[in-house]
N, C-alpha and C positions, 0 to 999 in steps of 0.2 A: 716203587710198587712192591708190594708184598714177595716175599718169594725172590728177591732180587737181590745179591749185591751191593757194594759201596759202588765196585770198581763197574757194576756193568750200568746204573746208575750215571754215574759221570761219562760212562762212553756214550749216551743216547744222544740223539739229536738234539740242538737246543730247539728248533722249532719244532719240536713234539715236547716238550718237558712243558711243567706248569712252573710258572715264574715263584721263583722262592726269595725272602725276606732279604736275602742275599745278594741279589741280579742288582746289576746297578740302575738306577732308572727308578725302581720300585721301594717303597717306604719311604723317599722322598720328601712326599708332601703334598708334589706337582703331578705326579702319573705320566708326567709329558716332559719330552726336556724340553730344555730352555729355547725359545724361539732367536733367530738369528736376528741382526742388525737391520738386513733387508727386510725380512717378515715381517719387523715393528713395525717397520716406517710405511711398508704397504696396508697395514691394515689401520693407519691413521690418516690416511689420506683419507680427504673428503671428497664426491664425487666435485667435478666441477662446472656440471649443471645442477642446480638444485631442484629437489624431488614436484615440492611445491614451488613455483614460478611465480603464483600470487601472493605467495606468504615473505618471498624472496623481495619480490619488487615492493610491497608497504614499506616491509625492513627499511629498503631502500631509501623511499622516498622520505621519509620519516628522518633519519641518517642526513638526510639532505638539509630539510627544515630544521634539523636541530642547527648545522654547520651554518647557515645562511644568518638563524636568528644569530645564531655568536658573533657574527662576524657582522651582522647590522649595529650591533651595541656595543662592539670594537669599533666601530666607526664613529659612534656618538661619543665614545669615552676616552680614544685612543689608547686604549689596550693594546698591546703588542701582542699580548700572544694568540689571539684569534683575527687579527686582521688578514687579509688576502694577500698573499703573496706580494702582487706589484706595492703592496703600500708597509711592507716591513722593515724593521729593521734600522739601524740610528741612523745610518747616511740617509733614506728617504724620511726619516723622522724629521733631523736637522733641515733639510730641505724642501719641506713643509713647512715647518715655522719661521725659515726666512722668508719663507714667498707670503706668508699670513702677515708676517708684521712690516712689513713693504708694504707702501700704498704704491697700485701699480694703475697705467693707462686702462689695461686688459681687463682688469676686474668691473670697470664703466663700459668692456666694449657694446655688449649686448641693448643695457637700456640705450647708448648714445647713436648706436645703427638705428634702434627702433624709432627712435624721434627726426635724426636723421632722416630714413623714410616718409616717415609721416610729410615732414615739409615740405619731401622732392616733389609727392604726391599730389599738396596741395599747393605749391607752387608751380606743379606742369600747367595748371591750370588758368592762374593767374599772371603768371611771366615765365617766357623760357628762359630769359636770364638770369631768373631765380632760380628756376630750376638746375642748371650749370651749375651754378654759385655753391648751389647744399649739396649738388653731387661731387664736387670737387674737395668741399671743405670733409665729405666723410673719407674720402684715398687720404687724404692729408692725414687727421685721425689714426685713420688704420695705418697709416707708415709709421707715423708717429708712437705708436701703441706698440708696432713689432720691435722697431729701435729698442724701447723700452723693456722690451722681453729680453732684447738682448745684453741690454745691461746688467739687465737682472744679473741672468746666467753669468755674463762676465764675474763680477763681484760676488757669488753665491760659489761658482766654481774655486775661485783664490782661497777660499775660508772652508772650502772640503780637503782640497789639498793640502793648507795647511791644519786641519786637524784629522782627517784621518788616513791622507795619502791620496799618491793618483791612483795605485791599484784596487783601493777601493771606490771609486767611481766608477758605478754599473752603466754599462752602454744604455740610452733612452733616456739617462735621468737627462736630461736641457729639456729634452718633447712634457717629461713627466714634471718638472718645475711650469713649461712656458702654460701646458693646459691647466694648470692649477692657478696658473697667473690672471688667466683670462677666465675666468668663471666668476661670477658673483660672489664675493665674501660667505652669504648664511646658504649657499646651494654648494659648499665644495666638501667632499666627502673622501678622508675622515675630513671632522668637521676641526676648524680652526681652534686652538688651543693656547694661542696668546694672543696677544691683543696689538694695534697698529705700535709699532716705535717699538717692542719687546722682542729684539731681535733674537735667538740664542748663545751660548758664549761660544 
């Protein structure tokens, strides 16, 4: 101030002085100092309800239908990298393609019950020892057909171990082989990718 001093100047208050080119803080650039580590990260946080709910859920849904078509045409073309979970990966790969190039009992089970039925149906009619006769011969079938699941697995488990070890056998792969075994050939999804006799190495 006019009328004043160096020394009386420097003795005033800082909180009554006007901020000079000199104060630290000021000419900067910022005006403001630097925000803390905490202060970034609070003010980057997104809430975690979203404002809009309808705009949120399309997102959503949309996100979904994109993941689903991928992972439909991963199943047509066996693509690894958008397949589902349970069907990744080379152990369930390799394990797919033996059970595809095995002809197995299980993959006939469906049509052979169907017909099966049919005759018990039409033989309750005409003879009950007919009817016997085809209900017996479908338990036979069916025992016959699990046998065979079990073979499978026998002889599919030897050829895991030896090529990629027993700690790589995920628990469920026998169940995930024997339903692959018993399904129709052109209904097993992904869909088969070599052919009967084309074992893998």
């Amino acid at each position: 101030m006019i009328g004043r001093s160096k020394d009386q100047r420097d003795a005033e208050p800082a909180a009554t002085r006007a901020p000079s080119a000199t104060d630290p803080g000021v000419g900067s650039g910022k005006g403001r100092p630097t925000p803390s580590r905490k202060e970034a990260e609070a003010a980057n946080k997104r809430p975690l309800v979203p404002t809009d709910r309808k705009a949120a859920a399309k997102d959503a849904r949309t996100k979904a239908r994109v993941q689903r078509d991928l992972e439909y045409k991963a199943m047509q073309t066996g693509d690894e990298r958008h397949l589902p979970p349970r069907d990744r990966g080379p152990v369930r790969r390799y394990t797919r393609d033996h059970v595809d190039a095995r002809w197995s009992l299980g993959e006939f089970f469906m049509p052979v019950a169907a017909a099966f039925l049919v005759l018990a149906a039409v033989g309750a009619r005409i003879n009950a020892a007919f009817f016997t006769i085809v209900t017996l011969a479908l338990y036979v079938y069916v025992i016959a057909a699990f046998i065979d699941g079990y073979v499978l697995w026998r002889g599919l488990r030897k050829k895991l171990v030896a090529k990629f070890g027993v700690a790589a056998i995920p628990k469920g792969l026998a169940m995930y082989a024997a339903l692959r075994a018993f399904q129709l050939r052109p209904t097993r999804l992904p869909k088969a990718l070599v052919k009967h006799g084309q074992y893998p190495a």
